[in-house]
N, C-alpha and C positions, 0 to 999 in steps of 0.2 A: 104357658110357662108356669110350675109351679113356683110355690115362695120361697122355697131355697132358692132356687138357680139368681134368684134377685139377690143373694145375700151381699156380703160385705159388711153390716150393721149388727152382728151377733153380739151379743153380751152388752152392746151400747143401751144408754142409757138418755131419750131427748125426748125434750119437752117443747109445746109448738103453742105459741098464741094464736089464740084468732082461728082454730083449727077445725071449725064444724060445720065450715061451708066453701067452695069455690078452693082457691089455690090451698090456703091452709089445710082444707081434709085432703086434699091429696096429697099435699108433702108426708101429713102425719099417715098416710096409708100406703103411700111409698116405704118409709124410715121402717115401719113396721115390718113390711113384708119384706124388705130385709133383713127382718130380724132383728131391729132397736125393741127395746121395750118402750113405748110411744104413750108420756101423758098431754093428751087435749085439753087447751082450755079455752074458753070463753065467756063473756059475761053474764051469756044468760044460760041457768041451768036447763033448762028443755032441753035447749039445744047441744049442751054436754051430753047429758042422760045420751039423748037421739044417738050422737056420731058413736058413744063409746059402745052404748049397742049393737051398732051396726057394723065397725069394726071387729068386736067379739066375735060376731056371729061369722065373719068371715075365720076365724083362728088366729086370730092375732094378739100382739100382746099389749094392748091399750087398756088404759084408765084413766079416768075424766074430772077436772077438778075444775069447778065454777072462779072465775078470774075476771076481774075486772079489773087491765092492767095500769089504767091510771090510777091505783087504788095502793097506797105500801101495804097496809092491813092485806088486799087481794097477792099481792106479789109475794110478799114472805110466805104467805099460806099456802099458793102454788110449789114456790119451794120445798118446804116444809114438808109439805103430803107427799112428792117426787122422793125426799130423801126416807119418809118414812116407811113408803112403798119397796123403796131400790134400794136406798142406801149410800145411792151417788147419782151426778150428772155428767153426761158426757158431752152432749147435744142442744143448742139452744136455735131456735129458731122463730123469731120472735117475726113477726107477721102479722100484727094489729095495727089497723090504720083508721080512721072516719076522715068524712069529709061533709062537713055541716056547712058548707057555703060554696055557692056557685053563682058568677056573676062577675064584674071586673076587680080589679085587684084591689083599688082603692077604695071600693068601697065594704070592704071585708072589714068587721070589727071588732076590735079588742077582743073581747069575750071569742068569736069565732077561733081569731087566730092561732091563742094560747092553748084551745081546745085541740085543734088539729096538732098546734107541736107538742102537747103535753101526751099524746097520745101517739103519735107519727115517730117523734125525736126521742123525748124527755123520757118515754115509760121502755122504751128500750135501750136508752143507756142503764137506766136504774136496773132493770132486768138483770141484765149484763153484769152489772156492780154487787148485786144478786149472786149471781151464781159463777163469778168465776174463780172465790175461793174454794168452791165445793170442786171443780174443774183442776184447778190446781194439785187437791189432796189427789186426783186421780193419776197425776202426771202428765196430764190435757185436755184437749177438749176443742169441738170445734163449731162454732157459730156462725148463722148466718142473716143476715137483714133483709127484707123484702123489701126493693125500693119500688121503681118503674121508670118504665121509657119517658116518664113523665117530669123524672127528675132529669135527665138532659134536653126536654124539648117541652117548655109550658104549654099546657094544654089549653085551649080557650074555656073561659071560667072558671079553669081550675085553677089559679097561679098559687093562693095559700098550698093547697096540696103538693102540688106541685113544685114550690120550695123546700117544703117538709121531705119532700123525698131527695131530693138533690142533697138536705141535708145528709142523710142516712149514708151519701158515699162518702163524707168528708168523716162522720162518724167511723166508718169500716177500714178506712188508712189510717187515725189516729189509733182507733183501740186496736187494731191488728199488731202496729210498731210496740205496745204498752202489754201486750197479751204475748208477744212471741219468746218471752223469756220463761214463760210456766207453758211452753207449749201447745198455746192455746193459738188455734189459727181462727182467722176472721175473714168471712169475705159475704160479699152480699151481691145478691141475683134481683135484675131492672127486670120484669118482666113488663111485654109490650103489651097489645090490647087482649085480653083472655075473655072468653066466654064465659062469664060470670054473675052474679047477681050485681057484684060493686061497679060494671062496665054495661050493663043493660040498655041505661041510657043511650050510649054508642052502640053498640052493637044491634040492637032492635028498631033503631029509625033508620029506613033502608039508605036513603038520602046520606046521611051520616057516615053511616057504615061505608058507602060505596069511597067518601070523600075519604078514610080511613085508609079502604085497603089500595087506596093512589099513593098514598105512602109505606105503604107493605112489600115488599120485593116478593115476596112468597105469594100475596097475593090471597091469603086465608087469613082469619082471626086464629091464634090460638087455643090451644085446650090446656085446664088445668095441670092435667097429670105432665104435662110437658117440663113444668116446672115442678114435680113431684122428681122427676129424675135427676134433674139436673142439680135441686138441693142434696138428694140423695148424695150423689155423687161427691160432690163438696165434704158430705160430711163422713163421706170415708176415706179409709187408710190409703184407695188408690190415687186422691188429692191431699197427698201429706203433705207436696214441698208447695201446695198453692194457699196462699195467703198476703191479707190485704187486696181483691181484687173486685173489683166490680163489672160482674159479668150481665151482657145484656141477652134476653132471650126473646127477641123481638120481629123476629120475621125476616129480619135485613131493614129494618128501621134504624138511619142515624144514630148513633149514639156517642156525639159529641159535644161537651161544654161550650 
């Protein structure tokens, strides 16, 4: 299939955190190939350089801007280079997450926790706060949040994370109501277990893995680009009337509070 026939995303203008490994490089290599003009970022520059290379080299329209998004100093400058580049923003898809503690819930601490929401929660609403008067000047725009399966069903050791994401849908209903009057639509994608470097853990101890796909109705782990489409999707014109929604992509995994 060439990169036309993917379009839908022509003239758009998004920017993607977290973008230079696993679900994030696919989103932003999806957005592109239909035709967004696509900036990457993340915290460490190798690994910008690397993706925006490699994206190039395919024909695409990306550029790569170093972001550290707990950082305002890093988030305005992401900004910044997007508008000095393009001139506007269409697109946000913010998809930065850590998880620096594993283990039971109670004994997660201070420092840990703030870490995860300051990063998970906090640096994607700012984001957000960010860029949706530049969204506005365009007449809209539309965003989306990376949670997980993980925020309707705690995972064992993961419960900090695992709240952090749960936060993310209660985020995606208030800013969707608050954003739908400048046209800006909001919704955000749970995905389930993906084959990635953040799920390795699970997915590479077989033991694990087997106890996993007992709860997988498809019966298979995920692949990134799966959730490359279905962001896509969201952030075009043929989901204009969807917003506010929290969609899961998870296999036929539960996905109930």
């Amino acid at each position: 299939m060439s990169v036309k026939n993917l379009g839908s995303l022509a003239g758009k203008v998004a920017v993607v955190t977290a973008a230079t490994d696993g679900i994030g490089f696919a989103i932003a290599r999806r957005l592109a190939q239909g035709g967004a003009s696509v900036v990457v970022s993340s915290r460490k520059e190798a690994n910008v350089k690397r993706t925006t290379e490699s994206l190039q080299s395919e024909g695409l329209d990306v550029i790569g801007v170093k972001c550290h998004v707990g950082l305002e100093e890093d988030r305005k400058n992401l900004v910044d280079e997007t508008l000095k580049k393009h001139g506007a923003i269409d697109i946000l898809v913010s998809n930065a997450a850590v998880n620096p503690f594993f283990g039971n819930l109670l004994d997660c601490s201070g420092e840990a926790w703030d870490k995860i929401f300051d990063i998970n929660v906090k640096s994607a609403f700012l984001l957000t706060k960010e860029i949706v008067p530049h969204m506005e000047k365009r007449g809209g725009g539309s965003i989306v949040y990376i949670s997980s399966i993980a925020g309707y069903h705690a995972m064992p050791g993961l419960g900090p994370y695992s709240i952090s994401k749960t936060a993310l849908l209660g985020l995606t209903r208030a800013m969707a109501d608050e954003c739908a009057k400048y046209n800006i639509r909001v919704n955000c994608v749970a995905p389930g277990v993906i084959d990635t470097k953040f799920s390795s853990a699970l997915t590479e101890n077989e033991a694990v893995k087997e106890k996993m796909l007992d709860q997988i109705p498809l019966r298979r782990i995920g692949v990134p680009q799966e959730m490359g489409g279905l962001v896509a999707f969201l952030c075009s014109d043929e989901a204009s009337y969807i917003t506010g929604e929290n969609i899961t992509a998870a296999g036929g995994m539960e996905s109930r509070l």
